[in-house]
N, C-alpha and C positions, 0 to 999 in steps of 0.2 A: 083422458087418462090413458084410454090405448092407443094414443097414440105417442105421448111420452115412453110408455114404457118398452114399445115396439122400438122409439128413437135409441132409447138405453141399450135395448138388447141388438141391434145392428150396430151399434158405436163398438160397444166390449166384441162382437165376433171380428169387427173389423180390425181394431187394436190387439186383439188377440191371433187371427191372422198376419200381421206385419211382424209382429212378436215373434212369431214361429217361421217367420220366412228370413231373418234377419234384415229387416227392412229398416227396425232401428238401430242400428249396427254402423254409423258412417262410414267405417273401414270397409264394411262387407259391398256398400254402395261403390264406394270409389275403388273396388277394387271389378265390378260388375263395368264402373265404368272407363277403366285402362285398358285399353281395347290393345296400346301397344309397348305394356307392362305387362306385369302376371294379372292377366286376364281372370276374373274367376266368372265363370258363367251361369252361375246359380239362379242367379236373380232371372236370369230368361225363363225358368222352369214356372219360377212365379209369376212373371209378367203373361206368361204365357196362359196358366191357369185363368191368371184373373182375365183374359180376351174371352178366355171358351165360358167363362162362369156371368161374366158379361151379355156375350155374345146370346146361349141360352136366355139368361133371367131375361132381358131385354125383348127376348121373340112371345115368351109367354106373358108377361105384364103389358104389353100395347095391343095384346089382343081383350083387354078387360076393355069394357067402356070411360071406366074414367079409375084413378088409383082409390086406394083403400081408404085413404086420411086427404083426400084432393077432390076438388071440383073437376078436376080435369088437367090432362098431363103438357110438358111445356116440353117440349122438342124444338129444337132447333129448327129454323128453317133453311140458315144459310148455308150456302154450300163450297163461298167463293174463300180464295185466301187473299187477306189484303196486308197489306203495314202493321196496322195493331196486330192481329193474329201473327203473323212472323216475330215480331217485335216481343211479344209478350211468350210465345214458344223459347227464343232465345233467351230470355231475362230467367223464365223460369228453371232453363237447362244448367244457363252458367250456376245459378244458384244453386242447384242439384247438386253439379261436379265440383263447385267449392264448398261446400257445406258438408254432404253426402245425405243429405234430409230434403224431401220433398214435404208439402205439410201436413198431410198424414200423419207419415209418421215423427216430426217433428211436435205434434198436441201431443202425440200418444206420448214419445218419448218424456215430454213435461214432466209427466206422471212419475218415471222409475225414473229419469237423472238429473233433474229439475236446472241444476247449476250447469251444465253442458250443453243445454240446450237453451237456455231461456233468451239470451241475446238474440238467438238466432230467431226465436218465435217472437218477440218485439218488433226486430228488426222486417220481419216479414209483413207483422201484422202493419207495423207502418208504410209498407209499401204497397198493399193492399188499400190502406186510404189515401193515398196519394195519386194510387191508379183510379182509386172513385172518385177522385175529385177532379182528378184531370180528364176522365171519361163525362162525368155529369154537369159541365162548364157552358156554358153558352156555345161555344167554339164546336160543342163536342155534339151537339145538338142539330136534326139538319133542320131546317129552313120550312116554316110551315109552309104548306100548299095553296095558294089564293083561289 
């Protein structure tokens, strides 16, 4: 139960955060991202915040032994850039700068405009199992070790 209600209360600061930052805002997006339009650089102040709020939470929770509601924490190990990582950076971006919703704030937005948003959150969520399905395929699998 606390760890539902822990989930509840980091979902509403974080929608509530994007809220105040105009993150659901697509005009405010794509105007964050017309680098050689009228620029508005707001969104840097934010992106900027969430790196240092990041950056900190991030230095103090890997020094616990294991998380709060976890057996133990799953960090990355990779380090390298390949195809998929490029590929999936770029699919995400174009989707950004066409859309102006990342999906963040894309679920949040659900919530206050449901009909302006809703194609776009289908449309994503369908490409999110298309991406699982073509990542979890035999092809996508390596090769066990003899």
């Amino acid at each position: 139960m606390a760890r539902a209600i822990s989930l509840i209360l980091i979902g509403t600061l974080f929608g509530a955060g994007l809220a105040l930052s105009g993150m659901l805002n697509p005009a405010k997006v794509a105007g964050f991202l017309d680098l050689f339009g009228v620029w508005d650089p707001s969104l840097a102040f934010v992106m900027g915040g969430g790196v240092i709020a990041n950056f900190i939470g991030h230095r103090i929770v890997t020094r616990r032994a294991a998380p709060v509601f976890g057996d133990g924490f799953s960090i990355p190990t990779r380090t390298d850039i390949d195809s998929r990582l490029l590929l999936g950076a770029a699919l995400f971006g174009v989707g950004w700068g066409l859309a102006g919703l990342c999906p963040g704030p894309a679920i949040a937005s659900v919530l206050l405009a449901p009909g302006e948003v809703a194609l776009f959150v289908l449309m994503m969520l369908a490409g999110l199992a298309v991406g699982r399905m073509l990542t979890s395929g035999p092809a996508a699998r390596p090769a066990p070790q003899a």
